[in-house]
N, C-alpha and C positions, 0 to 999 in steps of 0.2 A: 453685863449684857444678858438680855435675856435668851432661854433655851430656842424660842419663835426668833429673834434676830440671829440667832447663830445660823439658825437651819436656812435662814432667807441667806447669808452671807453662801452660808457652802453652795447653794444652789446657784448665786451670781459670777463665784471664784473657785470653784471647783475645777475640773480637769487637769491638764497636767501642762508641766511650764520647765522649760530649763532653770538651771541652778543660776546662769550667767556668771560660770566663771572664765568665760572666754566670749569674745564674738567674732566671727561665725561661731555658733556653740560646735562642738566635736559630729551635733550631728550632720552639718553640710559635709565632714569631712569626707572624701572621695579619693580614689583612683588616679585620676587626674593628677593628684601631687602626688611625686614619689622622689625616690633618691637623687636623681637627675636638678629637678626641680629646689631640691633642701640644698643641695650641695652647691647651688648658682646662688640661692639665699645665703650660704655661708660665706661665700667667696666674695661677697657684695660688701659686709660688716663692714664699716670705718675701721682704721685700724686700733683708734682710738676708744674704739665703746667697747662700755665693761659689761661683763656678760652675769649671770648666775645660774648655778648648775645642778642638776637634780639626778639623781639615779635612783630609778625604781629596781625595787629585789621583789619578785611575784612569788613569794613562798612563806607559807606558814607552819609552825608546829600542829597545829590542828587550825580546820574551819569555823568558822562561826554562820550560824544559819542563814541571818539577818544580813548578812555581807554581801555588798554586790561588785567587788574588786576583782581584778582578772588575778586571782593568785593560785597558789598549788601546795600539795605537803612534798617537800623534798626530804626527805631522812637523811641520806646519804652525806658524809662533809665531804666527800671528794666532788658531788655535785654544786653543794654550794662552792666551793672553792672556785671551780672551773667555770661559774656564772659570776662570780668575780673577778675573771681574768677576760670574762669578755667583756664586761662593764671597762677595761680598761682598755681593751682593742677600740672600742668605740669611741673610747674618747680619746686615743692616740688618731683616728682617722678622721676626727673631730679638728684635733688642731692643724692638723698638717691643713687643713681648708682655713680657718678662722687664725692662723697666726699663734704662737707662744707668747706668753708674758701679761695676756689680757690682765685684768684686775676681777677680781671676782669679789661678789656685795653680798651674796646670799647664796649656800651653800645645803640643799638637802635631800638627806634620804629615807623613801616611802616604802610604801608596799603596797598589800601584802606586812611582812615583819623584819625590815632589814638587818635586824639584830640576828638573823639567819646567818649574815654574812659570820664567815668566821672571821677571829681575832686577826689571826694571821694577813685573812684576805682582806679586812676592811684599813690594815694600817696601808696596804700597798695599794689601794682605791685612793688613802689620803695623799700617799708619797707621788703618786702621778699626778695627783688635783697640784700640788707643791712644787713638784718639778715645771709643769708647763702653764702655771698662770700663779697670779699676785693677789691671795687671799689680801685684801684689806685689814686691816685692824679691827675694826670694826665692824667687822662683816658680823649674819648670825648661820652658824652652822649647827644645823639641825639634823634632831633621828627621831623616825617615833618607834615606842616600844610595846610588848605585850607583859605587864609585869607576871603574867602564869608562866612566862617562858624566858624568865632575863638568863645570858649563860653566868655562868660564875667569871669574876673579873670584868665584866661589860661594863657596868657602870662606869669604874675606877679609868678604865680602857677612853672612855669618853672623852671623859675630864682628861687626862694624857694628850687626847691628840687635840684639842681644844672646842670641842661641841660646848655650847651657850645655850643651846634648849631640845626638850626631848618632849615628844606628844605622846601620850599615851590613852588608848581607850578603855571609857568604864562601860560605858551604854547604860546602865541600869545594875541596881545594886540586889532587887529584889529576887529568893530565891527560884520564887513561878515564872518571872518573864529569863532566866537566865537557862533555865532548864527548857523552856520553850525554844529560845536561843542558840542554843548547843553550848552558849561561855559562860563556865562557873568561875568565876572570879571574886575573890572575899574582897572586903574591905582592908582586912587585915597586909591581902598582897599588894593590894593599890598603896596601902599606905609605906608598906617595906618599898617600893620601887621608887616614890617620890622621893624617901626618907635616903637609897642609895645615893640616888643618883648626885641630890643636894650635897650630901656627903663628898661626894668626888669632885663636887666644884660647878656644877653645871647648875647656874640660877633660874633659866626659864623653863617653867614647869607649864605642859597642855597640858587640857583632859575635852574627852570627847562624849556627850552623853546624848542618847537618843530619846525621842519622845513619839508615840507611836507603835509601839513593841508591843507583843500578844499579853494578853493579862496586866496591861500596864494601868492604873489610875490616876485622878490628877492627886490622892493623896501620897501614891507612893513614889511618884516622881518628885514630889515636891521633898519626901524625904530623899530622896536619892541624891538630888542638888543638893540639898545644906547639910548633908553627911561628906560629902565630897568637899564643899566650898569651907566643910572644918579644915580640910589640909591644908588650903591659901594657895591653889595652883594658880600663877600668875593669869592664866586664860583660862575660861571654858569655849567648847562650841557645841552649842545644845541644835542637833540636827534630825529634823523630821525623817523617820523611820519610811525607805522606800521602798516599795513591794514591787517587785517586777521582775516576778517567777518566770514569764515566759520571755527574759535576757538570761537570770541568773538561776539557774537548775535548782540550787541547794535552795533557793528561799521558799521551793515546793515543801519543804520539811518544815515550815511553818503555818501554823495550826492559825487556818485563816478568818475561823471562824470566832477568835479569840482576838485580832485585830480591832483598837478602838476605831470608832466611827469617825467621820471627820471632825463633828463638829466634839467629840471628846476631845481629838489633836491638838482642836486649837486652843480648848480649856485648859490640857497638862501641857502646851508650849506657855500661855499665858502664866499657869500656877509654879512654873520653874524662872520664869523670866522675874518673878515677884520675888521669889526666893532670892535670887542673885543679886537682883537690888537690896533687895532687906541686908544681905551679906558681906553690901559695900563693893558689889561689882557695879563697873557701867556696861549698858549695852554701846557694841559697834554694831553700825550694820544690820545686817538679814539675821545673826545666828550665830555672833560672837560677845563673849564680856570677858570682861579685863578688871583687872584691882589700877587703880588711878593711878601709881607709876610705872605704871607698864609701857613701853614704846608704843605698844598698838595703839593706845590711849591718844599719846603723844601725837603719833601720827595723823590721829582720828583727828585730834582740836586743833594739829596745825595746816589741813588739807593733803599731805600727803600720804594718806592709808591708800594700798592697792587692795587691787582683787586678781588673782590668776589659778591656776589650775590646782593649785594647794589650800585656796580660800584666802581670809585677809591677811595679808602681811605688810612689812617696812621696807619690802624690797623694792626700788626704785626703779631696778633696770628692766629697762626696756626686751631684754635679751636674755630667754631662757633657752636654756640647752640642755636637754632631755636624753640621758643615758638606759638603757633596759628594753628587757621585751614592755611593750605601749606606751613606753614615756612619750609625753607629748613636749616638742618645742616650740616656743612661742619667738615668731622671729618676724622684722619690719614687712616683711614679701606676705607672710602668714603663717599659718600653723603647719607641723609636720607631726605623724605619730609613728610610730615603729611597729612594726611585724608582734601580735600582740602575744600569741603561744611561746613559752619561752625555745623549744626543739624548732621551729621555724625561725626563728631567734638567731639560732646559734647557728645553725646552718649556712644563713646568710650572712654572716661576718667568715663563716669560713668556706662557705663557697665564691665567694663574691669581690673585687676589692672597694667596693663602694656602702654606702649605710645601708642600715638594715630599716628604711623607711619605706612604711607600708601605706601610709594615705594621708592625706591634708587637704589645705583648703588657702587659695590665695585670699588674700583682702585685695577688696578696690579700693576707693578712697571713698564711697559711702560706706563701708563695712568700718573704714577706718574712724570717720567722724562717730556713727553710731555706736560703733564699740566705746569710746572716750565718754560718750554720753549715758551708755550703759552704766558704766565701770565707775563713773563718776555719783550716778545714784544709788547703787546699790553700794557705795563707800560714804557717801556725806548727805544721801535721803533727799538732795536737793538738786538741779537745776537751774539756769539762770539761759535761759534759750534767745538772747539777744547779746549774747556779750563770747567772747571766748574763738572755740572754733564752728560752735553752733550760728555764729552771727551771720546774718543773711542767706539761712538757709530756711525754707518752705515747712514750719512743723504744724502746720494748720489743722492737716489730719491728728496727727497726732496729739494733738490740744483738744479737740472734740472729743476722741478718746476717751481724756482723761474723765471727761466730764463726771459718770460713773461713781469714780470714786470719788470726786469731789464730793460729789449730794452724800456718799456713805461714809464722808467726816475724815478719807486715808489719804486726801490730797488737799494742798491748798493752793491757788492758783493765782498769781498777780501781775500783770502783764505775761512779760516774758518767762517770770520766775514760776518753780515746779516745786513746792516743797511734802515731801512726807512726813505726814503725823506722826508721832508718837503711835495713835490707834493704829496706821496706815504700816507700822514696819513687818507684820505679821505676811502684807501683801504687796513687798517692796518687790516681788519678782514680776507682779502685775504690773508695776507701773512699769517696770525697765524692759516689759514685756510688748508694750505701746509704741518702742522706738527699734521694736527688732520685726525688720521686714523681711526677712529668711523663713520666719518660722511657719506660717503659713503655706508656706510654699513646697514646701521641705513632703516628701511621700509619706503613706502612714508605715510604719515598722510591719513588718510582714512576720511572724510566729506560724509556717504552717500554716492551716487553710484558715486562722484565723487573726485578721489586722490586728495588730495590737499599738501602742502610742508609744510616741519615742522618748517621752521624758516620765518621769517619776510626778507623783500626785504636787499640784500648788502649794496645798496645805494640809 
């Protein structure tokens, strides 16, 4: 495509758009829901639905510049210890609502770098998940890791309590955009941390790389991919670099004026996407690829891939339950998130006897259909708006919409049916962006005397 259609596209698809890994995205989130509200949502559960559970740890060994994650540096292990012993308050005050015994499908923990947690604390995080609910067999319990910062025995520790896949981040291999960055991380350590962990039994292997990063080009991101995709990490998720200094303080420490342009972004999103193909990955979705026996794969060619607050998974259930200062839970009433500072955190599970939830958002039942429709394109790029639970419902508007991209090759339209191109996946949030009626409505983010937008750039 030439340099003139690129510059015409940015100027048509530019601005900023949620990621949609939820709907209502987090930013309706409000006041309005609070603990009272989560805790009538928990009390509702069938007794019979299985749930999956997440614990975020907001703490790192060092920051990384480019990060827009609510996290911290704790030094201290009597700190982290004692943030693992609230991770367990919470989720003892959890069951007592939702019942013991559930079956749990999908088990994981973020950050931030939960490999924070110590050895100690993270076996009695597992032994309380084991006491009051019914890991399946096949469940997948996941960590991601920092390979600058694995503790000694981690790996091994993994493998022991039965983890099945670990995510870890490269962003970029090059040593100008890492020093821009604040993360020096070799190849050499990426390849030790895969190499452990494989070792200790644990077969799914993430990697996370960004495109978009200061001094970044489309030739050295292309090396960055097929240096990486020499390891065989079962997944990559190659994700647009988000700038938004006036959320996240530390991303002021990047040198903006070294920032590729848009229309460079979508050449070194293209020139890695080609890379991964060449490499024998397939693309899913918006901003994942997979080696073809992969479940995600699986899931992708049998219709059942999700999308939720983690990005794409196998996880089926309907029912996520969110531990940590900001985890967010995904539950049938709607979203709930927790008190995000981890000291307000803590306070409120020991001053309080009820959750430490700080804000959410009900679904109605248009929140419900559209989120399905959401969720459903931005997982299979397709549509069928006559059939399902879209049938008989009014998308008239949203069909003129599309037109747009139609004419610019990213949609193709057939009666009822909605399908994204191949060309069109770069602007799969456009079109899943056509069936979301919140966003417009939604105030501009206020920074000080100056508005700023509540999502991060399209592309």
């Amino acid at each position: 495509m030439s340099a003139a259609s690129l510059s015409d596209l940015v100027l048509r698809y530019g601005g900023n758009l949620p990621r949609y890994t939820s709907y209502p995205t987090a930013a309706s989130f409000t006041e309005a829901v609070g603990p009272a509200q989560a805790e009538q949502w928990l009390r509702a559960l069938p007794a019979d639905e299985p749930v999956s559970l997440y614990f975020h740890v907001p703490f790192c060994d060092e920051l990384c510049r480019f990060c827009g994650c609510n996290t911290s540096v704790m030094r201290h292990e009597d700190g982290r210890m004692a943030y693992g012993d609230l991770l367990r308050e919470e989720l003892r005050r959890i069951v007592a609502l939702v019942g013991s015994g559930r079956r749990v499908r999908h088990l994981q923990f973020g950050g931030g770098t939960p490999s924070t947690l110590p050895a100690a604390s993270l076996r009695q995080v597992l032994r309380s998940v084991r006491q009051f609910f019914r890991i399946d067999p096949d469940a997948e319990l996941a960590m991601e890791l920092d390979p600058r910062h694995v503790p000694s025995g981690y790996p091994e520790l993994l493998g022991a309590l039965g983890f099945t896949r670990i995510s870890i981040g490269v962003q970029d291999l090059e040593e100008k955009v890492q020093e821009a960055c604040g993360r020096h991380q070799s190849f050499a350590q990426t390849e030790a941390c895969l190499t452990a962990v494989r070792n200790a039994g644990v077969s799914g292997v993430n990697v996370d790389l960004i495109y978009g990063l200061p001094y970044q080009t489309e030739e050295s991101v292309a090396a960055t991919a097929r240096k990486i995709a020499s390891l065989r990490p079962s997944r990559l998720a190659v994700f647009g670099y988000a700038h938004v200094p006036w959320k996240q303080k530390r991303q002021r420490l990047i040198p903006e004026e070294a920032l590729p342009l848009p229309v460079e972004r979508l050449r070194q999103r293209a020139r890695m996407e080609e890379v991964l193909c060449e490499e024998g990955y397939l693309p899913i979705g918006l901003d994942h690829y997979a080696l073809p026996d992969d479940p995600l794969v699986k899931a992708a060619q049998a219709g059942t891939l999700r999308r939720n607050f983690q990005g794409y998974t196998t996880d089926s259930s309907a029912v996520l339950l969110g531990m940590g200062a900001s985890a967010i839970s995904m539950l049938p009433g709607g979203y709930t998130q927790n008190i995000t500072a981890v000291a307000p955190y803590a306070r409120a599970l020991a001053d309080q006897p009820g959750l430490p939830v700080a804000r959410g958002v009900a679904r109605t039942a248009d929140d419900t259909l559209r989120g399905r429709l959401i969720e459903e394109l931005m997982c299979t790029m397709q549509l069928d708006l006559e059939a399902g639970p879209a049938k008989g419902h009014d998308f008239s508007a949203e069909y003129a919409a599309l037109k747009p991209l139609v004419q610019d090759g990213f949609v193709v339209l057939d009666g009822g049916s909605v399908r994204v191109t191949p060309e069109g996946r770069p602007f799969l949030r456009h079109v899943a962006a056509v069936f979301d009626t919140r966003r417009n409505a939604l105030p501009v983010a206020d920074s000080g005397a100056t508005p700023q937008p509540r999502f991060a750039t399209a592309l």
